[in-house]
PDB file of the backbone (N, CA, C, O) and the ligand in Angstrom, with CONECT records:
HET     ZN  A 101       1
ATOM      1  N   UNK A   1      19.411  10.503  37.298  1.00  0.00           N
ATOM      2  CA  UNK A   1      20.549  10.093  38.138  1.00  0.00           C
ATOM      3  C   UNK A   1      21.265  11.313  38.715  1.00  0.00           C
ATOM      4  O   UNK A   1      21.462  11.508  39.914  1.00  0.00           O
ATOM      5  N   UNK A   2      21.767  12.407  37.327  1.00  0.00           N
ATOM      6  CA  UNK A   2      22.499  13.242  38.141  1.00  0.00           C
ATOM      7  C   UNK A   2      21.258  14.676  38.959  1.00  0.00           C
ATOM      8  O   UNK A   2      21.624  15.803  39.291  1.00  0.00           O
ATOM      9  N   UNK A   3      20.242  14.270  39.045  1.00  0.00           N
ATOM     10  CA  UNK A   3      19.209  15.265  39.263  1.00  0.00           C
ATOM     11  C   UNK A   3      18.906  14.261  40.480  1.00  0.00           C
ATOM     12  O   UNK A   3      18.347  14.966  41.319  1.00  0.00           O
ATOM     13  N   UNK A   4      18.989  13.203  40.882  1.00  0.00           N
ATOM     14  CA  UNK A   4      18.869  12.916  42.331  1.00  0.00           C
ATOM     15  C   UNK A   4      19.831  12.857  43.142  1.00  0.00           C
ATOM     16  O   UNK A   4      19.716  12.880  44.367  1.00  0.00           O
ATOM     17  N   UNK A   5      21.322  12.737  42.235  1.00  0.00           N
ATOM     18  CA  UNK A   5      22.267  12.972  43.290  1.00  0.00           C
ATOM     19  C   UNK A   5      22.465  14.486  43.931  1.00  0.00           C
ATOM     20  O   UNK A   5      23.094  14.697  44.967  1.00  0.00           O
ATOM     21  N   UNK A   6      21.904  15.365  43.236  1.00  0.00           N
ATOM     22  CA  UNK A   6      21.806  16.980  43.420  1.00  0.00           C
ATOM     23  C   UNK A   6      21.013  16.794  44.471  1.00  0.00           C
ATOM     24  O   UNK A   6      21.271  17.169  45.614  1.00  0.00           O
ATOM     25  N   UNK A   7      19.919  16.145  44.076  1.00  0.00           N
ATOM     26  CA  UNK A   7      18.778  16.454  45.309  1.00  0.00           C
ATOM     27  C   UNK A   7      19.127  15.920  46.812  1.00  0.00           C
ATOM     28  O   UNK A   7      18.690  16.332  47.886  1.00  0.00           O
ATOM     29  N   UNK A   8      20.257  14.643  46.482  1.00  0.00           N
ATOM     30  CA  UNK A   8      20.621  14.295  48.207  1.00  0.00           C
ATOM     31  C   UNK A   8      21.629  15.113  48.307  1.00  0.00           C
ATOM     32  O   UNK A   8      22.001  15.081  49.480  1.00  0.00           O
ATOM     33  N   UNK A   9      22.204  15.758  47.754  1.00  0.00           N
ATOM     34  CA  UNK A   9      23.716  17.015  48.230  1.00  0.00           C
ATOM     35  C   UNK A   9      23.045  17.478  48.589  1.00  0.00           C
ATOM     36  O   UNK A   9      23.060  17.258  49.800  1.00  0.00           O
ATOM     37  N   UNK A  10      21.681  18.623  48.135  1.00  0.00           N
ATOM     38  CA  UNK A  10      21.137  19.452  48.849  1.00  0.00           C
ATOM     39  C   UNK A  10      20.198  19.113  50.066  1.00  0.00           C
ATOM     40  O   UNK A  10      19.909  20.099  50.743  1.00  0.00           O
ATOM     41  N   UNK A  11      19.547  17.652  50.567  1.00  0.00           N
ATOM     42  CA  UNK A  11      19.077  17.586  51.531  1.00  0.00           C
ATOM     43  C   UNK A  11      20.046  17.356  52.724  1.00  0.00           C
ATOM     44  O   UNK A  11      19.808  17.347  53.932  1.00  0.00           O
ATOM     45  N   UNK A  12      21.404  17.139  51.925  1.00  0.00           N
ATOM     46  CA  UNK A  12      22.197  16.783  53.366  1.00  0.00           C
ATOM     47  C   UNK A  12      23.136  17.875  53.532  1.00  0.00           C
ATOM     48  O   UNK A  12      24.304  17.532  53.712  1.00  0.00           O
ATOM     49  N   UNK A  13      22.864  19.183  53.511  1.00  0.00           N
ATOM     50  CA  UNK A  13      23.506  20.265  53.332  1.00  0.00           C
ATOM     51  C   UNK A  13      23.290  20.564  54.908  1.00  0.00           C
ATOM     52  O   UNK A  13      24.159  20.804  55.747  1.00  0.00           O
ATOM     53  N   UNK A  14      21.891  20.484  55.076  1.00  0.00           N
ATOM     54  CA  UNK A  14      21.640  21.344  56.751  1.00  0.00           C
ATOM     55  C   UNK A  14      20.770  20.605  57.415  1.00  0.00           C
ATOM     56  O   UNK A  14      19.751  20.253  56.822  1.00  0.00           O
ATOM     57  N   UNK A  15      21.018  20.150  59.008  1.00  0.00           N
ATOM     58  CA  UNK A  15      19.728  19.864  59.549  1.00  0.00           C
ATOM     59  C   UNK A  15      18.981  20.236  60.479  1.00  0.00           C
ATOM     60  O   UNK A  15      19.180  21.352  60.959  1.00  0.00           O
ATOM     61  N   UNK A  16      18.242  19.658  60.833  1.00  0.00           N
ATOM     62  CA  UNK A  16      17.686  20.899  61.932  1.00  0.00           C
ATOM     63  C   UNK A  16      17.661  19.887  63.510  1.00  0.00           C
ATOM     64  O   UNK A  16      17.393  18.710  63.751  1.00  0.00           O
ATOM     65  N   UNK A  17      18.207  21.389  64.571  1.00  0.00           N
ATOM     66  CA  UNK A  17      18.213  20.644  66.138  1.00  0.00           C
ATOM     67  C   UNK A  17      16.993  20.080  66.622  1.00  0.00           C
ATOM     68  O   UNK A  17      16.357  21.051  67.035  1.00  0.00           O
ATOM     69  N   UNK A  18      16.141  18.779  66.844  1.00  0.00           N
ATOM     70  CA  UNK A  18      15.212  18.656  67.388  1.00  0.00           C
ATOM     71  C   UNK A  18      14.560  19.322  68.687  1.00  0.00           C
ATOM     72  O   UNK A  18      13.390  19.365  69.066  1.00  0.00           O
ATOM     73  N   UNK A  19      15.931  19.906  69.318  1.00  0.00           N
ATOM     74  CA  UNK A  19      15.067  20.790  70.470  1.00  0.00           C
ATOM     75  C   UNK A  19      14.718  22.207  70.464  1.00  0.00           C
ATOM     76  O   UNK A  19      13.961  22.807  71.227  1.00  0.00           O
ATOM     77  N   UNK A  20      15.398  22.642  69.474  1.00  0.00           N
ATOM     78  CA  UNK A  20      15.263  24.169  69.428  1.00  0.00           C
ATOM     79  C   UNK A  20      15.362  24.331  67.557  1.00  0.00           C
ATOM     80  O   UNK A  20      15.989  25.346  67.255  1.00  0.00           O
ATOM     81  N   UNK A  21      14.929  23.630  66.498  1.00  0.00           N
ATOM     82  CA  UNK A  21      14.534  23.864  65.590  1.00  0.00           C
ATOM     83  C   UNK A  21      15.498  24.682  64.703  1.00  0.00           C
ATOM     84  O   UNK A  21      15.282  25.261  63.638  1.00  0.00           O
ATOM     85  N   UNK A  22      16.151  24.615  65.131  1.00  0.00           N
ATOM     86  CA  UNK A  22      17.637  25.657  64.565  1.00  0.00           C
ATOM     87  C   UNK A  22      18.421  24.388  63.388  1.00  0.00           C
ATOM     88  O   UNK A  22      18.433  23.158  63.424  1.00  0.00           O
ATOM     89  N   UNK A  23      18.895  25.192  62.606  1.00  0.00           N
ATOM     90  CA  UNK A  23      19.266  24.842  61.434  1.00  0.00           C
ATOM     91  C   UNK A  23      20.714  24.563  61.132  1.00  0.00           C
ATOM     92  O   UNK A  23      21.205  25.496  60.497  1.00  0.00           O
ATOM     93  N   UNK A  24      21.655  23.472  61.406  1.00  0.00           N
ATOM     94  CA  UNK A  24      22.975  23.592  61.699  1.00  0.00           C
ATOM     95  C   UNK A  24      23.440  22.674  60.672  1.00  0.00           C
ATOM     96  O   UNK A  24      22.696  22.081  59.890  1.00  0.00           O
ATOM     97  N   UNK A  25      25.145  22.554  60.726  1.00  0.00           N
ATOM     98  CA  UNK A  25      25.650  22.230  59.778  1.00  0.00           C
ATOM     99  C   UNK A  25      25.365  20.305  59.749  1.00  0.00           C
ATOM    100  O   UNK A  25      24.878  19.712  60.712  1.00  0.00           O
ATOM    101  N   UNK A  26      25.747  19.685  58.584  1.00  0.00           N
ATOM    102  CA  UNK A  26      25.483  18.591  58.909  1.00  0.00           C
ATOM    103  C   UNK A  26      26.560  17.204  59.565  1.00  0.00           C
ATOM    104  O   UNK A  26      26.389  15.986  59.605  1.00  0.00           O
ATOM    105  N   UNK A  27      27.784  18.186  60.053  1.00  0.00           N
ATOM    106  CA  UNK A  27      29.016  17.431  60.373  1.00  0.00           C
ATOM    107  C   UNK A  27      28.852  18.129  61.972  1.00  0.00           C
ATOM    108  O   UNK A  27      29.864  18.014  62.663  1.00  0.00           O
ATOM    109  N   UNK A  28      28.002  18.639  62.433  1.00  0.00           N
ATOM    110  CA  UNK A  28      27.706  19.063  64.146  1.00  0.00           C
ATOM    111  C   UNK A  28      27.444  18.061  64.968  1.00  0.00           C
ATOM    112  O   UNK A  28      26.337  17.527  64.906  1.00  0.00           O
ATOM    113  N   UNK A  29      28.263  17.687  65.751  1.00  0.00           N
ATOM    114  CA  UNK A  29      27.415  16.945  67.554  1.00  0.00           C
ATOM    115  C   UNK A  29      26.610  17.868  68.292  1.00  0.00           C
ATOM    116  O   UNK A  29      25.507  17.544  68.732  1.00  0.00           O
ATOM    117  N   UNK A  30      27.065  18.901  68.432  1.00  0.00           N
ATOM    118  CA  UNK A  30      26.234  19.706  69.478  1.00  0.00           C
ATOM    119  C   UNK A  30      25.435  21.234  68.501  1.00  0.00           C
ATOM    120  O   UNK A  30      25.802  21.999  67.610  1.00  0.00           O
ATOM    121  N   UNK A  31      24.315  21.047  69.258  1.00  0.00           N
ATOM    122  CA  UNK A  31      23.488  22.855  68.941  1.00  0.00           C
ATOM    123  C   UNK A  31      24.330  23.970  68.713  1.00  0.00           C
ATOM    124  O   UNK A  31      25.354  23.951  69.396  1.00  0.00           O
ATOM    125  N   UNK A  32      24.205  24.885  67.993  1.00  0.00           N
ATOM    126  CA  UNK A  32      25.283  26.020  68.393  1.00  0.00           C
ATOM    127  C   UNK A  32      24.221  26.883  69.152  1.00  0.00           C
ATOM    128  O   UNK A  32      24.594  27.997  69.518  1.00  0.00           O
ATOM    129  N   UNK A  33      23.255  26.590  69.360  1.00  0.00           N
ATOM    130  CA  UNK A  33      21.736  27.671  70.003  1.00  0.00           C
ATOM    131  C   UNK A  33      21.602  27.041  71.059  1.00  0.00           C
ATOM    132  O   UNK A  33      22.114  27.653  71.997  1.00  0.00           O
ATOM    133  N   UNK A  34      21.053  25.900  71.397  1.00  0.00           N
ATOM    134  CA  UNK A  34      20.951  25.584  72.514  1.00  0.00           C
ATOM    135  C   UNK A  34      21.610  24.311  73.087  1.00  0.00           C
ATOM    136  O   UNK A  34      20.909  23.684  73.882  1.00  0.00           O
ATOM    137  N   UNK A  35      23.074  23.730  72.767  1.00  0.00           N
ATOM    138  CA  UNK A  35      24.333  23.495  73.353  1.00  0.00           C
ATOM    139  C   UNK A  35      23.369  22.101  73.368  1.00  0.00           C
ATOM    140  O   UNK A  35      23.802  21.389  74.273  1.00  0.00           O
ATOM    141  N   UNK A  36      22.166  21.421  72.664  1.00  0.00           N
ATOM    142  CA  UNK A  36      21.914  19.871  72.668  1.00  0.00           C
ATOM    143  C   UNK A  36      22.847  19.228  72.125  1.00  0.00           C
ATOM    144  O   UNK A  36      23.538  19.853  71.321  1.00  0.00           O
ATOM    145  N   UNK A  37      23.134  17.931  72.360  1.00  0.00           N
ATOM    146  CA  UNK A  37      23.920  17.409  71.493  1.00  0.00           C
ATOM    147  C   UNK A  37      22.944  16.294  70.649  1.00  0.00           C
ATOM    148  O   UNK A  37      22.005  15.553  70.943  1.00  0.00           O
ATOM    149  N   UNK A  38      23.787  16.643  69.333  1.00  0.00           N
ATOM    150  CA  UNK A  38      22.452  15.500  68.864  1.00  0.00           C
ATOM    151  C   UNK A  38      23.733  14.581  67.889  1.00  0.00           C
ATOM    152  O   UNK A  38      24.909  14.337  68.159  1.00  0.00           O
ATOM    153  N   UNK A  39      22.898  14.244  66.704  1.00  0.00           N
ATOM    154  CA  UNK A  39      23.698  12.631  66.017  1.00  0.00           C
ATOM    155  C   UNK A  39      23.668  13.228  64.843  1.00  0.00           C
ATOM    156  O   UNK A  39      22.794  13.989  64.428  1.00  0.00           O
ATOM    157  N   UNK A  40      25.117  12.702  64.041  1.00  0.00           N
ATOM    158  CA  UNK A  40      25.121  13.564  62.627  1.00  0.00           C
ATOM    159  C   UNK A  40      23.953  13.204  61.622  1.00  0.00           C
ATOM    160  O   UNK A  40      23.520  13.856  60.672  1.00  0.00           O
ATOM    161  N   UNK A  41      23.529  11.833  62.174  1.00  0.00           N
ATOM    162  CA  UNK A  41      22.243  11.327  61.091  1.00  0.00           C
ATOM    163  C   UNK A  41      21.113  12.300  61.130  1.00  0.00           C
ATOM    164  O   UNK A  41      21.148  13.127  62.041  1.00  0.00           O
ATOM    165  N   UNK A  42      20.249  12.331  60.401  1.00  0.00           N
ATOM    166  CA  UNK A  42      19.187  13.069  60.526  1.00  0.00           C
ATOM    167  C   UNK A  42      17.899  11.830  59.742  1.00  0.00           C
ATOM    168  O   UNK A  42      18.016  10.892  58.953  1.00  0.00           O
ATOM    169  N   UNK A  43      16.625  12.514  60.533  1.00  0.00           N
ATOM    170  CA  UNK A  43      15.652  11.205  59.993  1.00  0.00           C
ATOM    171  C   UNK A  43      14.870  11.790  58.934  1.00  0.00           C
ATOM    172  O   UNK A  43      15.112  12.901  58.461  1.00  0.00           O
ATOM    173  N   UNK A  44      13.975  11.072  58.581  1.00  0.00           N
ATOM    174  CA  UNK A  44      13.528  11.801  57.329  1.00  0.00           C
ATOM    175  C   UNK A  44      12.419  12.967  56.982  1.00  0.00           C
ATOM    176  O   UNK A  44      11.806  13.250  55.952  1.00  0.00           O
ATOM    177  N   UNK A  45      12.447  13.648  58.642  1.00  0.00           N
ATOM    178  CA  UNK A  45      12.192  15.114  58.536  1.00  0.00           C
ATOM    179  C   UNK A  45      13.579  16.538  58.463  1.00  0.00           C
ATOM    180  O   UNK A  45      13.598  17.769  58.445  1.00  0.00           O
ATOM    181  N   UNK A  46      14.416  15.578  58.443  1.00  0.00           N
ATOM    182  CA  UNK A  46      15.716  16.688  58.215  1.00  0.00           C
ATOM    183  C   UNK A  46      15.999  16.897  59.605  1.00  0.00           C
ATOM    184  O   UNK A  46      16.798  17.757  59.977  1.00  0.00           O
ATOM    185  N   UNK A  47      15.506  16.300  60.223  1.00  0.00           N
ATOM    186  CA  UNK A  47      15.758  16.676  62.002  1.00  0.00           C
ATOM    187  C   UNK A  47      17.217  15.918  62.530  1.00  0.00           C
ATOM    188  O   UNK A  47      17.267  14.694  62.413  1.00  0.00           O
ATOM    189  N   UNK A  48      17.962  16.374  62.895  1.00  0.00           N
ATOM    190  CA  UNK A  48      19.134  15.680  63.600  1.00  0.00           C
ATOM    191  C   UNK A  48      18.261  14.160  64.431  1.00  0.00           C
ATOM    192  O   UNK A  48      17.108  14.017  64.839  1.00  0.00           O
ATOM    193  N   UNK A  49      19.466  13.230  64.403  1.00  0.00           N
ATOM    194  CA  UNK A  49      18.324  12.328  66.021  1.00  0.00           C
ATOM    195  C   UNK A  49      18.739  12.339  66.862  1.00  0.00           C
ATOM    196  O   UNK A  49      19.955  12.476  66.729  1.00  0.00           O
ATOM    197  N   UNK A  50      18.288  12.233  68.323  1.00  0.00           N
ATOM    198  CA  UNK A  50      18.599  12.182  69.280  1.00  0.00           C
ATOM    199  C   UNK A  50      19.193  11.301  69.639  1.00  0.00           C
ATOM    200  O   UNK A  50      18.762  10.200  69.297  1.00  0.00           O
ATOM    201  N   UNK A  51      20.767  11.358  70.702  1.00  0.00           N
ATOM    202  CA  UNK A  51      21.719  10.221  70.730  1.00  0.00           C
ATOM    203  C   UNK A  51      20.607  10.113  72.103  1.00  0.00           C
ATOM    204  O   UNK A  51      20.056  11.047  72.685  1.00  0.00           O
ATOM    205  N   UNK A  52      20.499   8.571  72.391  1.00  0.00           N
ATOM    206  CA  UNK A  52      19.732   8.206  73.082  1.00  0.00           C
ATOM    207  C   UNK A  52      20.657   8.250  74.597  1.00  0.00           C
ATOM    208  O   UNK A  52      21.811   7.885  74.818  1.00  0.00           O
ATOM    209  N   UNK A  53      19.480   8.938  75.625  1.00  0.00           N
ATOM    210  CA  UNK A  53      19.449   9.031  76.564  1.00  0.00           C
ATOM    211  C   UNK A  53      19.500   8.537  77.726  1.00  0.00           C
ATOM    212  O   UNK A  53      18.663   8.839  78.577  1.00  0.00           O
ATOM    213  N   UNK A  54      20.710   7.512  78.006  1.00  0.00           N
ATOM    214  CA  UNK A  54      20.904   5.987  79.011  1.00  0.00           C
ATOM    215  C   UNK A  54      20.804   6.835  80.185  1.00  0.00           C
ATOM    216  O   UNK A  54      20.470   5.864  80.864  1.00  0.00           O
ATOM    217  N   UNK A  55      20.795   8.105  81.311  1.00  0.00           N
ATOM    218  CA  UNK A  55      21.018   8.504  82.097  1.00  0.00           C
ATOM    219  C   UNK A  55      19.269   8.261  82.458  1.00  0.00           C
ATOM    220  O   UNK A  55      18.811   7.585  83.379  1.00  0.00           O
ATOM    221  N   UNK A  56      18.589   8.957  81.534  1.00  0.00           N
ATOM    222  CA  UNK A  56      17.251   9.429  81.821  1.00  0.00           C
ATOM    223  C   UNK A  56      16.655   7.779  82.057  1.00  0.00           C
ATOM    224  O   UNK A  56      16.117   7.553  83.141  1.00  0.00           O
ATOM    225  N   UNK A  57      16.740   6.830  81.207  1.00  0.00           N
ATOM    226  CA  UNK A  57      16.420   5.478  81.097  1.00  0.00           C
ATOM    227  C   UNK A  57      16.147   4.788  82.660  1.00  0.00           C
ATOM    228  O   UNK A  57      15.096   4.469  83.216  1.00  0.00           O
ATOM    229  N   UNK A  58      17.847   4.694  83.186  1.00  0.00           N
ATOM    230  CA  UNK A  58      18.363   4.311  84.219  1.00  0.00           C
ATOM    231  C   UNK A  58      17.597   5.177  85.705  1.00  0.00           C
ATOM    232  O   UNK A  58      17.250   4.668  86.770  1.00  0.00           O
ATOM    233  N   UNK A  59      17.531   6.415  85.330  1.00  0.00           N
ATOM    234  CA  UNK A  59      16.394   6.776  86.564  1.00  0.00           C
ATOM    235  C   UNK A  59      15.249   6.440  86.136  1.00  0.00           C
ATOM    236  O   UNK A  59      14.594   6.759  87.129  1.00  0.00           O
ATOM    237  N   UNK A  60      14.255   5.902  85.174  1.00  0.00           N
ATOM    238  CA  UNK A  60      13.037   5.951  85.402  1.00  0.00           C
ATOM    239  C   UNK A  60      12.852   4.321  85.737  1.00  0.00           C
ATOM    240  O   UNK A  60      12.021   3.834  86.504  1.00  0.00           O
ATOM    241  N   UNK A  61      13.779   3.674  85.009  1.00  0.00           N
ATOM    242  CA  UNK A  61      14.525   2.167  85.829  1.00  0.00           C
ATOM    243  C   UNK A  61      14.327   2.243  87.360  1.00  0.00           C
ATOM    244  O   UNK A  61      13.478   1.514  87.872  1.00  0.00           O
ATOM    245  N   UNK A  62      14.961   2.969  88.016  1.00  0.00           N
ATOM    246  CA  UNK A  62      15.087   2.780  89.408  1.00  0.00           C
ATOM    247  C   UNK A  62      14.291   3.912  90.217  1.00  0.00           C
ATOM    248  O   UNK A  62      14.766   4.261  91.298  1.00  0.00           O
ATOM    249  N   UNK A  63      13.474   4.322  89.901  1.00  0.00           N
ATOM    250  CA  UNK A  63      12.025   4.686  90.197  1.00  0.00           C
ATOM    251  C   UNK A  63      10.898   4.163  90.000  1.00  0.00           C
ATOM    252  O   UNK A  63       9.937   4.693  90.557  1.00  0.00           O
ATOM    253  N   UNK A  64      10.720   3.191  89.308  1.00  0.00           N
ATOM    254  CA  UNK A  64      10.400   2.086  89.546  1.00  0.00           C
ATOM    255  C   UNK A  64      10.454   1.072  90.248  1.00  0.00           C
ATOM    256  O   UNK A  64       9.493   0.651  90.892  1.00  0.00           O
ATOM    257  N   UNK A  65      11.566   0.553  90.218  1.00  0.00           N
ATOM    258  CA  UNK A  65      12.091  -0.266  90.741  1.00  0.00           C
ATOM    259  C   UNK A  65      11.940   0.250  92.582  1.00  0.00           C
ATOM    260  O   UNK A  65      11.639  -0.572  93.447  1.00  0.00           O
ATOM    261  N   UNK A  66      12.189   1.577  92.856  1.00  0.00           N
ATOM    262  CA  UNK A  66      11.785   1.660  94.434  1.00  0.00           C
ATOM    263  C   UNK A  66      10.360   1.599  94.372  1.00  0.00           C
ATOM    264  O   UNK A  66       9.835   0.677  94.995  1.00  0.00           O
ATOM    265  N   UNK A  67       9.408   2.633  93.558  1.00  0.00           N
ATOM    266  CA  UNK A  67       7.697   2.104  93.533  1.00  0.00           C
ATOM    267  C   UNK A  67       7.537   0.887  94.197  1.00  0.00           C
ATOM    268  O   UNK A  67       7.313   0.912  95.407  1.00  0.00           O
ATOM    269  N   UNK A  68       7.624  -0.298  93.532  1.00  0.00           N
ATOM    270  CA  UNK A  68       7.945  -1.712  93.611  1.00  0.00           C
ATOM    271  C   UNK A  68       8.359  -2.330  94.832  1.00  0.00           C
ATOM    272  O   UNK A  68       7.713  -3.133  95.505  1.00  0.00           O
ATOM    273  N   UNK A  69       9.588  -1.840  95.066  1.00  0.00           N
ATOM    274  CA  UNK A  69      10.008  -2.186  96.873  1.00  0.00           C
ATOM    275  C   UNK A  69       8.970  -1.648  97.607  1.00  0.00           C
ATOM    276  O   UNK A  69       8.557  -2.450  98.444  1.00  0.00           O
ATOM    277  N   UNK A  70       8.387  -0.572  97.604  1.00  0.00           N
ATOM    278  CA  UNK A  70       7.700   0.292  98.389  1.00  0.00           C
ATOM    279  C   UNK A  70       6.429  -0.699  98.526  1.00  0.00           C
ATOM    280  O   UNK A  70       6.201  -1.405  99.508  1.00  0.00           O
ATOM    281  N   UNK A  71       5.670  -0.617  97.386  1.00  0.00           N
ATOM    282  CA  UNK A  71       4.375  -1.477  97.203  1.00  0.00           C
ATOM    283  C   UNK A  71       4.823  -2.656  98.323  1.00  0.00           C
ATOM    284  O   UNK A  71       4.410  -2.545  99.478  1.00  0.00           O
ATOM    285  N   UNK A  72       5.684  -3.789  97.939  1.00  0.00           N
ATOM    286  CA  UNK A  72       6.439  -4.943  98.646  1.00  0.00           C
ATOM    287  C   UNK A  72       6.099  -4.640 100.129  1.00  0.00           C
ATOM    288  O   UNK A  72       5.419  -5.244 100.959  1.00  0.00           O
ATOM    289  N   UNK A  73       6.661  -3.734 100.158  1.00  0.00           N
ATOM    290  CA  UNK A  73       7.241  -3.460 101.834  1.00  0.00           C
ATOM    291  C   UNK A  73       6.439  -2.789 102.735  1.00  0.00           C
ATOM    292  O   UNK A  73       6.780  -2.465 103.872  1.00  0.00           O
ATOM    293  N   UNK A  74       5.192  -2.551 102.130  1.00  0.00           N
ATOM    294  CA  UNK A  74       4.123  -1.946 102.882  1.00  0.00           C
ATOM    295  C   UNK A  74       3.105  -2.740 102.697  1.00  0.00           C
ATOM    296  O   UNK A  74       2.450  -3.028 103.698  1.00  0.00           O
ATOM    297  N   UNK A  75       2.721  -3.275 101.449  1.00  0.00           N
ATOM    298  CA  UNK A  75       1.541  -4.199 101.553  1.00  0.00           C
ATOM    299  C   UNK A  75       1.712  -5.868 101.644  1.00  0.00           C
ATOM    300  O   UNK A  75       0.852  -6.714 101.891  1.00  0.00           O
ATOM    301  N   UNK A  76       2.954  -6.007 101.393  1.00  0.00           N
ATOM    302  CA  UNK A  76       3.042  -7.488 101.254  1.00  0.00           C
ATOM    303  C   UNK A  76       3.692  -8.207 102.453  1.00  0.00           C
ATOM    304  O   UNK A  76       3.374  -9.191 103.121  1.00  0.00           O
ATOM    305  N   UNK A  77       4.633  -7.417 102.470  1.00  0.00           N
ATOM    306  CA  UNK A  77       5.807  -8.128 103.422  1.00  0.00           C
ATOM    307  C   UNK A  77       5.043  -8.573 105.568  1.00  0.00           C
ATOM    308  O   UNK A  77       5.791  -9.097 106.393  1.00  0.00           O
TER     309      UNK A  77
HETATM  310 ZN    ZN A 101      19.160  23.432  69.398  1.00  0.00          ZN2+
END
């Protein structure tokens, strides 16, 4: 008992930035190396996770979505 609660103090001591592998505290939002922001959770490689990315989503959404018109509007219409 008290030899696994040691063992989660010490895994949740540090984690590491998924983009630049750097080793930061475990109460960080952002990289102190390369200014990512990541999530205080970490998964079960010790890696911070990535707060998910609605910007990137939303353009590949509507790059599509013109593909689509395009296809429409040249072959169908
Ligand atoms: Zn980093």
């Amino acid at each position: 008992m008290t030899m696994a609660k040691a063992q989660k103090g010490l895994m949740t001591t540090a984690k590491k930035c998924p983009a630049c592998f750097g080793s930061l505290p475990m109460d960080t939002k952002e990289c102190t190396y390369c200014n990512q922001s990541v999530k205080a959770s970490i998964n079960k490689h010790g890696y911070a996770n990535k707060p998910i990315n609605w910007y990137a989503y939303l353009m590949c959404f509507l790059s599509w979505a013109g593909l689509m018109i395009y296809i429409w509007w040249v072959f169908i219409k």
